[in-house]
VOROTOR-863530 format. One line per field, with one value per atom (N, C-alpha, C): residue in one letter; x, y, z. Coordinates in steps of 0.05 Angstrom, whole numbers, m for minus. Example, Ala and Ser with C-alpha at 12.3 -4.5 7.8 and 13.67 -1.06 7.14 Angstrom:
2
residuo: [A  A  A  S  S  S] $
x: [264  246  264  257  273  258] $
y: [m114  m90  m66  m45  m21  1] $
z: [156  156  156  142  143  157] $
***
This chain:
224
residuo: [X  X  X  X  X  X  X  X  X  X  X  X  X  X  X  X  X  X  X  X  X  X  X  X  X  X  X  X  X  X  X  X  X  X  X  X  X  X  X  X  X  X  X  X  X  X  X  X  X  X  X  X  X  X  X  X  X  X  X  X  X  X  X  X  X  X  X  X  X  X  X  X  X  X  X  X  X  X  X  X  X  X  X  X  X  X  X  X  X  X  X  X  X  X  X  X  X  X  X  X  X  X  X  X  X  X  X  X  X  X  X  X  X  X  X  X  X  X  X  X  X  X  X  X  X  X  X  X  X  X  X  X  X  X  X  X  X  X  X  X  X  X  X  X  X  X  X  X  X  X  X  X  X  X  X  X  X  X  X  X  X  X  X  X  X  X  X  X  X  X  X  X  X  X  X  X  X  X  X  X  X  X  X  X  X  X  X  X  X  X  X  X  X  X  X  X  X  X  X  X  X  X  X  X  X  X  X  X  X  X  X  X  X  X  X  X  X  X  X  X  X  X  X  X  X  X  X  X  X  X  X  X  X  X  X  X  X  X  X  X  X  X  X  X  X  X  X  X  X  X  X  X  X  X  X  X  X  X  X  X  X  X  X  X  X  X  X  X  X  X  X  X  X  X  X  X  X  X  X  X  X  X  X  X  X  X  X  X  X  X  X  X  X  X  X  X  X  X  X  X  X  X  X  X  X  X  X  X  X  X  X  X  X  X  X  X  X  X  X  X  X  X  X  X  X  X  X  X  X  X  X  X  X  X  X  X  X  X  X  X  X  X  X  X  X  X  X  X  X  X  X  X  X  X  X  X  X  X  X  X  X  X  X  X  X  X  X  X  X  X  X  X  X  X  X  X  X  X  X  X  X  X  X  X  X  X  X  X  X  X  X  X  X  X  X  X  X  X  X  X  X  X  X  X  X  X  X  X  X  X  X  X  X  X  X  X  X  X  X  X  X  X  X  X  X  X  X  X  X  X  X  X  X  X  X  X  X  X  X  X  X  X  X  X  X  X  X  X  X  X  X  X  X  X  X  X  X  X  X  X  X  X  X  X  X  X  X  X  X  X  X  X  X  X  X  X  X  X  X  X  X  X  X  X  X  X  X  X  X  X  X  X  X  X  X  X  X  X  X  X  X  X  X  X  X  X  X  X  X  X  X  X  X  X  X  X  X  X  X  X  X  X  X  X  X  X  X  X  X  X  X  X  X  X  X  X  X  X  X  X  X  X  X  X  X  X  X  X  X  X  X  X  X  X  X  X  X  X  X  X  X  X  X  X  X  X  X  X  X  X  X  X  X  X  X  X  X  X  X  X  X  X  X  X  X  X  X  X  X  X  X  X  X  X  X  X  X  X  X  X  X  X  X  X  X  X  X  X  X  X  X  X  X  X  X  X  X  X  X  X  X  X  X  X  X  X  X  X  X  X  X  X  X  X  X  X  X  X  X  X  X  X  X  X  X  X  X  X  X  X  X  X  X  X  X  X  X  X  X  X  X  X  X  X  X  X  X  X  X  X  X  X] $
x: [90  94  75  67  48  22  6  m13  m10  1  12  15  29  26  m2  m16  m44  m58  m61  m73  m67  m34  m38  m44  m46  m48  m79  m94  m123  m137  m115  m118  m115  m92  m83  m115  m126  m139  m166  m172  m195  m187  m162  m151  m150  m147  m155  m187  m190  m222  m234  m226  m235  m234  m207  m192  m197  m221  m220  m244  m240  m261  m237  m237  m220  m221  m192  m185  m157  m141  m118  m124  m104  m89  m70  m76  m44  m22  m5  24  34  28  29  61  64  91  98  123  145  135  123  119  151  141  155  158  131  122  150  165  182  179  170  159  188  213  236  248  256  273  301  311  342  362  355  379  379  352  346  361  374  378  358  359  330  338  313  312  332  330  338  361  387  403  398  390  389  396  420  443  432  430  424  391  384  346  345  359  365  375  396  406  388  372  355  329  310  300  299  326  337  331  331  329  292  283  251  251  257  245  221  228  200  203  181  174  184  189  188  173  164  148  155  142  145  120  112  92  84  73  73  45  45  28  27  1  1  13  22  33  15  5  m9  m3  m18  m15  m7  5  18  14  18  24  50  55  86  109  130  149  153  158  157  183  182  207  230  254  274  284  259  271  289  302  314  291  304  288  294  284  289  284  290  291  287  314  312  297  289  268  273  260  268  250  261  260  223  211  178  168  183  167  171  144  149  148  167  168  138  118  100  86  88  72  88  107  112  103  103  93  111  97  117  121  138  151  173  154  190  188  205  212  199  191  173  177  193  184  161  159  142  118  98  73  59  30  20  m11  m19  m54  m54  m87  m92  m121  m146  m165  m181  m194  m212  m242  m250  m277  m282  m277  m271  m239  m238  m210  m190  m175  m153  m131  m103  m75  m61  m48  m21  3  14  49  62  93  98  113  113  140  147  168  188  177  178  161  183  202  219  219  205  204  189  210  206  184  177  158  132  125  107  85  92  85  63  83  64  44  50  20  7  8  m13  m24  m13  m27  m51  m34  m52  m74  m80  m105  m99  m86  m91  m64  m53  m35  m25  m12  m9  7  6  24  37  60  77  97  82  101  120  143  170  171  183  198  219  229  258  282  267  293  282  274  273  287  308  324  331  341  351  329  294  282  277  280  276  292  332  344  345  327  319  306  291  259  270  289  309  324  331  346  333  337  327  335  326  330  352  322  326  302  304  276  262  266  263  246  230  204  221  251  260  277  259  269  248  231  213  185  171  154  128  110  85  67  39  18  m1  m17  m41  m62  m57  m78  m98  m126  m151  m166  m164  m187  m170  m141  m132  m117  m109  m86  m57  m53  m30  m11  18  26  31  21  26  51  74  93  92  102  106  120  107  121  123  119  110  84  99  82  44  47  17  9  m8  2  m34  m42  m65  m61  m83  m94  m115  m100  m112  m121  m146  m141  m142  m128  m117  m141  m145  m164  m159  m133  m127  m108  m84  m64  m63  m35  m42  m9  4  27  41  65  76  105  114  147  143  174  189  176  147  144  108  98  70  52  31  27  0  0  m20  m25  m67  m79  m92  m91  m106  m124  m146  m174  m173  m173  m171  m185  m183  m212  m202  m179  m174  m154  m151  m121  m117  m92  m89  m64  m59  m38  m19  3  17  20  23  31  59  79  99  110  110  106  145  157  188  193  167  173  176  183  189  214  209  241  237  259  255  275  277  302  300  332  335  358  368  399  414  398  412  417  405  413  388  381  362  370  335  338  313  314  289  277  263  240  257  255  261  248  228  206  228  220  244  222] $
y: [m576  m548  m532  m544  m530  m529  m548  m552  m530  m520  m515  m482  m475  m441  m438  m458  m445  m448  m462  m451  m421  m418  m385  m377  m372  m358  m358  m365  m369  m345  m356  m346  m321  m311  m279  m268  m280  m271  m263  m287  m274  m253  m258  m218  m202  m199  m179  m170  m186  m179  m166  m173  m162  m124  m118  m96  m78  m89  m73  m43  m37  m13  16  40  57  58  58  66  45  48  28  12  3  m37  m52  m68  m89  m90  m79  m82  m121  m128  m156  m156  m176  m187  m200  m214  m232  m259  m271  m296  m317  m332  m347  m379  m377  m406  m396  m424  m419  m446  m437  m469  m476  m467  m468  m483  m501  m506  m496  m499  m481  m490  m512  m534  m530  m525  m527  m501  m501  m495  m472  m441  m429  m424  m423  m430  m412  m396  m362  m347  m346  m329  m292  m286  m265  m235  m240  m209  m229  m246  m251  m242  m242  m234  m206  m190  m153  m149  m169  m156  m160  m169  m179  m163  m164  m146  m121  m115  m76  m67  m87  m84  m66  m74  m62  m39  m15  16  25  33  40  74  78  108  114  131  136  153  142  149  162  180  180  172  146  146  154  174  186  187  189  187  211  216  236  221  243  232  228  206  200  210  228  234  214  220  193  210  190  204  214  235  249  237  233  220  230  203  199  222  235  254  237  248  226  219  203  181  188  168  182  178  205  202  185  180  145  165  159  161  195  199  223  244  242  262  284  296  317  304  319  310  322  300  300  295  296  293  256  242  219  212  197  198  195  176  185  198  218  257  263  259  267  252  261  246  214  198  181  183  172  171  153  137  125  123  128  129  97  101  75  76  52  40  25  5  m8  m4  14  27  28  16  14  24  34  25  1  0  m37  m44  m16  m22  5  6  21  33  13  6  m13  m2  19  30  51  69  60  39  22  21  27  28  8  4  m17  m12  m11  m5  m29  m39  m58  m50  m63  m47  m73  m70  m95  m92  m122  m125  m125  m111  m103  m76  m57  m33  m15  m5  7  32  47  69  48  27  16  17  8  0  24  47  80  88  85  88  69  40  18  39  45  53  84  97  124  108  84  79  93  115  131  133  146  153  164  180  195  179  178  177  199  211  231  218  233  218  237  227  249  257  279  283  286  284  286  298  321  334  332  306  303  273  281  257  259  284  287  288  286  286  256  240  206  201  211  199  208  227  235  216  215  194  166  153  123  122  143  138  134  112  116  125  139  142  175  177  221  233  258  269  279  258  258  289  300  319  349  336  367  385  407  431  422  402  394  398  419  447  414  418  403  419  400  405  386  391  362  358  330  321  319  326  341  320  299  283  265  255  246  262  282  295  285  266  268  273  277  303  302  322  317  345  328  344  365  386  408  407  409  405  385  366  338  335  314  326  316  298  288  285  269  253  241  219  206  198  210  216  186  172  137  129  111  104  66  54  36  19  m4  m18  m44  m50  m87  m82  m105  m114  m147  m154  m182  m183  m223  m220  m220  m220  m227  m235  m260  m258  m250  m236  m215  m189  m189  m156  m161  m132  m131  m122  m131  m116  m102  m73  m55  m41  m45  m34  m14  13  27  47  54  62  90  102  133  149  162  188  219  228  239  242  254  257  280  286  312  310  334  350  372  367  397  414  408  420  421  407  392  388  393  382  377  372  366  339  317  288  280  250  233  232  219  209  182  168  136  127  101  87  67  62  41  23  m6  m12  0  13  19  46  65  94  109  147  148  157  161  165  192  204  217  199  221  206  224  216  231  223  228  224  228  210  210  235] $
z: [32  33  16  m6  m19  m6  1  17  44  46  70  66  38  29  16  10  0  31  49  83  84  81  91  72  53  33  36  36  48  68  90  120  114  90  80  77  61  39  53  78  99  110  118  139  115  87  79  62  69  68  81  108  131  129  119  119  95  79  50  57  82  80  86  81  97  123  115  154  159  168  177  171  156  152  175  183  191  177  189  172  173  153  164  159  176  191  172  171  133  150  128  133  142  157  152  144  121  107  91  83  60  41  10  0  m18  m16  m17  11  11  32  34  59  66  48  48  33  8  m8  m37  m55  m86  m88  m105  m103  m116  m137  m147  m183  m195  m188  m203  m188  m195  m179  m177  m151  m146  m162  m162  m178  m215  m217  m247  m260  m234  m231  m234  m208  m220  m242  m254  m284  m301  m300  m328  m324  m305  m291  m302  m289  m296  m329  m344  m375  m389  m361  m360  m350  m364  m355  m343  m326  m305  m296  m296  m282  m255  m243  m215  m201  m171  m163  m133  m116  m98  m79  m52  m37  m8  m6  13  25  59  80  103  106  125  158  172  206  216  234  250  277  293  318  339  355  383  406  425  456  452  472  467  479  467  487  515  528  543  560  577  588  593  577  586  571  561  530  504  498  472  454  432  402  388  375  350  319  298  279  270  288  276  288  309  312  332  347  365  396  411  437  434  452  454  427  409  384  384  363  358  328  317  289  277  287  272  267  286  276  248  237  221  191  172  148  138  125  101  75  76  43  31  12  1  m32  m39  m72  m88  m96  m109  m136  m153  m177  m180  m170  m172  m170  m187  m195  m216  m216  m237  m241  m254  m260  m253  m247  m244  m254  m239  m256  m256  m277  m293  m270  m276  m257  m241  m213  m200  m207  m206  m201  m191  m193  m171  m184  m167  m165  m156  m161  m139  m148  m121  m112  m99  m102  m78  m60  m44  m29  m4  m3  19  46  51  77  95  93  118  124  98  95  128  135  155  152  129  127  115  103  110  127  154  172  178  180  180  158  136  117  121  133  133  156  178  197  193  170  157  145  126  118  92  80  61  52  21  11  m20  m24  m48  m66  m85  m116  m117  m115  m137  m152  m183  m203  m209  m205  m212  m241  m246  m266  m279  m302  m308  m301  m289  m264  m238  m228  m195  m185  m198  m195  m167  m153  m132  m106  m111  m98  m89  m121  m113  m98  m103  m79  m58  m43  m23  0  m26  m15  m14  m26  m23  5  14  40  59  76  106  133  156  179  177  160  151  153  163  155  130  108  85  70  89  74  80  101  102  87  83  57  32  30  11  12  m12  m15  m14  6  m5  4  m8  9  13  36  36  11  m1  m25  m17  m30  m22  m7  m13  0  26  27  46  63  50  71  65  51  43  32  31  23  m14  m14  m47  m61  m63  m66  m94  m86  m110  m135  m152  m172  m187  m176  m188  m210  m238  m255  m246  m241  m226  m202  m195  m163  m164  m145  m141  m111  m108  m79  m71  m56  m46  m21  m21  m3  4  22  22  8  2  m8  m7  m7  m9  4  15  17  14  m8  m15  m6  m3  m2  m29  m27  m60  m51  m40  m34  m11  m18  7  4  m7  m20  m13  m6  m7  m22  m31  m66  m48  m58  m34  m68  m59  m80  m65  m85  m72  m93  m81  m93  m90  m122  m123  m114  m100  m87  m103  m110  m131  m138  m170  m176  m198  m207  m225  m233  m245  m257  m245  m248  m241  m252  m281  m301  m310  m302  m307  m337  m350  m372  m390  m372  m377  m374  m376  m388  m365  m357  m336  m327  m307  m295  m302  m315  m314  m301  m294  m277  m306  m315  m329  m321  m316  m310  m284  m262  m243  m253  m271  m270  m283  m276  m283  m318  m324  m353  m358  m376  m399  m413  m428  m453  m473  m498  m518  m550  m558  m581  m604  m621  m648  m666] $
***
């Protein structure tokens, strides 16, 4: 089995090579190499992995993608996710609430986010090629759980505008945000680790501290 996850893991690593210029990614598909067998028992119990985990305070983020134009639905058809008759969900933008965000490197300018390879808004920013950072703040608690739900029109009633160099939406009010565009996709697990290369970024002027997630609830900063 090991022999066997370093082939794909290989085979990954040529398809993303291929893919490191702008412009659309492959939403790659969940593997189904497993170097765990069904029977075996895994190292680490799950709910014991989030509790210990949760003990690491992290920022929150929101990631968002401009809509990609489609042919119009089809006359007739039903709408899927929410949408309105002729309209197709992906004219409209993405977005999903992201912890998992970091710096990564200096020189060049590079980011990385993860996000679950079952993640249904995925699939739509791999296909934008491009995407925003908004970093929340301490009172946008109610915008992150906006952006957590699925199979809503998440951006509706929510003030944005397009980030200068992709178009993607860069929400109001938010104390920063970094304007990306795709540059890697690697696997990691059940999760896809997507780096992406800054074309620009800023300030809001925000200046009412972070939102953090600690333990399953959010939090402030507060300087002694």
């Amino acid at each position: 089995m090991a022999a066997a996850a370093v082939r794909y893991l290989r085979s990954d690593r040529t398809r993303t090579a291929a893919r490191m210029t702008t412009g659309p990614v492959e939403a790659l598909p969940r593997p189904e190499l497993r170097c765990v067998g069904e029977d075996e028992r895994a190292p680490v119990d799950q709910a014991e992995f989030r509790r210990v985990l949760g003990h690491f305070a992290t920022g929150i983020t929101v990631i968002t993608a401009p809509g990609a134009p489609t042919a119009p639905t089809v006359s007739g058809a039903p709408a899927t996710d929410d949408s309105e008759p002729g309209e197709h969900p992906d004219d409209r933008p993405a977005g999903f609430a992201c912890q998992s965000f970091s710096s990564l490197s200096l020189d060049p300018p590079l980011v990385v986010f993860m996000v679950g390879r079952t993640s249904t808004t995925w699939p739509r920013i791999a296909r934008a090629g491009v995407f925003c950072v908004n970093v929340l703040g301490a009172d946008q608690g109610e915008l992150c759980r906006r952006f957590a739900v699925s199979g809503t029109d998440k951006f509706a009633g929510v003030a944005h505008e397009p980030a200068p160099v992709t178009g993607s939406p860069r929400l109001i009010g938010a104390p920063s945000w970094i304007d990306c565009a795709i540059h890697a996709v690697h696997t990691g697990g059940d999760h896809l680790i997507v780096v992406g290369r800054v074309e620009a970024l800023g300030t809001g002027g925000d200046e009412s501290g972070p939102l953090l997630f600690h333990r399953g609830r959010f939090g402030g900063f507060a300087t002694d």
